[in-house]
N, C-alpha and C positions, 0 to 999 in steps of 0.2 A: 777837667772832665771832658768830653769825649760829646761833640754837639749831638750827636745822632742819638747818643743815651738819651737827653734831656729833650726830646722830639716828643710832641704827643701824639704822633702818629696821625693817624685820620678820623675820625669820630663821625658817627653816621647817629643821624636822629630823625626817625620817621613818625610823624605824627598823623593814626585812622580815625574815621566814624566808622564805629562796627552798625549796622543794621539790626535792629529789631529783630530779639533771636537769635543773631549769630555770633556772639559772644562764644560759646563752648564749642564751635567750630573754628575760631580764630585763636581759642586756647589749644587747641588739640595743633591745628598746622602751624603754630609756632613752636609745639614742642618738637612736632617733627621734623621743624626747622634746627630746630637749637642741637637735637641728636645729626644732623648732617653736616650740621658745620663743625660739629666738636669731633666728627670723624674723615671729613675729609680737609679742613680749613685750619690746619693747627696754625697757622699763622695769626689769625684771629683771637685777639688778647681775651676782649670779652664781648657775648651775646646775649643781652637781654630784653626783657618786655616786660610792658607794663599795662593793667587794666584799670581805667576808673570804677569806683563805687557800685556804679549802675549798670557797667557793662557796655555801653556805651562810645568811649575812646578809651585808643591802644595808642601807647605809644614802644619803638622799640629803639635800639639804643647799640650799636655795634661800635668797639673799638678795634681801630685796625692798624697794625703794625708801623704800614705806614702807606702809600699811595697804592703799592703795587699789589699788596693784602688785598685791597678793595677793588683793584680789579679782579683779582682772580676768584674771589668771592661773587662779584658778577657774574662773572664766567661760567664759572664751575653753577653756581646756583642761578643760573634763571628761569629755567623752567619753573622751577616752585616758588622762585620770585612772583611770577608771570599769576600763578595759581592763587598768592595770596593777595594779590589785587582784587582778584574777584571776589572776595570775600568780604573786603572792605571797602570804603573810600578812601581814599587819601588825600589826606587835608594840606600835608606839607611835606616835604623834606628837609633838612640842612644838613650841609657838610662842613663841619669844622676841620682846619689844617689846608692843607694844600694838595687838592685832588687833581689830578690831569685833566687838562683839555678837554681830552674825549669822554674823562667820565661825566665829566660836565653835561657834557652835550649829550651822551649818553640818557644821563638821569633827568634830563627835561627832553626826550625826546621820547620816557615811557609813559606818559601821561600830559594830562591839562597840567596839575597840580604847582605851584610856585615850589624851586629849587632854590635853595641861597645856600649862599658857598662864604663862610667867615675863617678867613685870616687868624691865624694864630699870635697873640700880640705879647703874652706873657703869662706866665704859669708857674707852677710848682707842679709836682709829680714824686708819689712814694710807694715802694712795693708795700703791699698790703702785706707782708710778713716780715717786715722792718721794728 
């Protein structure tokens, strides 16, 4: 089998404090996130997001094809990157897989926020229509 198939690509996990209140503003600019990636980012496997109970922390959760996905995803998206910072704090980032250099540098050079970046060490992977 074919090493590139069995890649999990890049995996992005953003971890907010939403602010008192703005919970239904951080659900609405994430949908309008999710419709611009799923129209201009078709390389991008999957985008999702997540709310605690209370409204409180978000977490969001992007698969990416594989390094170069997630830059052009940068690219393409940062101004409403940019937009939904403001809207929240950000607690964390991490990248799983193997991200370039620059996006490294990139992604602790948009914020205070701690970046961690994990190595891919072993896994399993199955289309969900298998």
């Amino acid at each position: 089998m074919d090493d590139a198939r069995l890649s999990p690509g890049l995996v992005f996990v953003g971890r907010y404090r939403i602010p008192a209140g703005r919970a239904d503003e951080w659900r609405s600019a994430i949908r309008e996130m999710t419709a611009f990636v799923e129209a201009n980012l078709p390389d991008v496997i999957a985008f999702d997001a997540y709310l605690s109970e209370d409204g409180t922390e978000g977490t969001s959760i992007h698969l990416h094809r594989d390094a170069a996905s997630f830059e052009r995803y940068l690219a393409t998206a940062a101004t409403r990157i940019g937009r939904g910072t403001q809207i929240v704090d950000v607690v964390r980032i991490d990248l799983y897989g193997t991200p370039t250099s620059d996006v490294v540098d990139r992604m602790r050079g948009m914020g205070t926020w701690p970046v961690g970046v994990h190595a891919h060490v072993n896994g399993l992977g199955r289309s969900p229509d298998a």
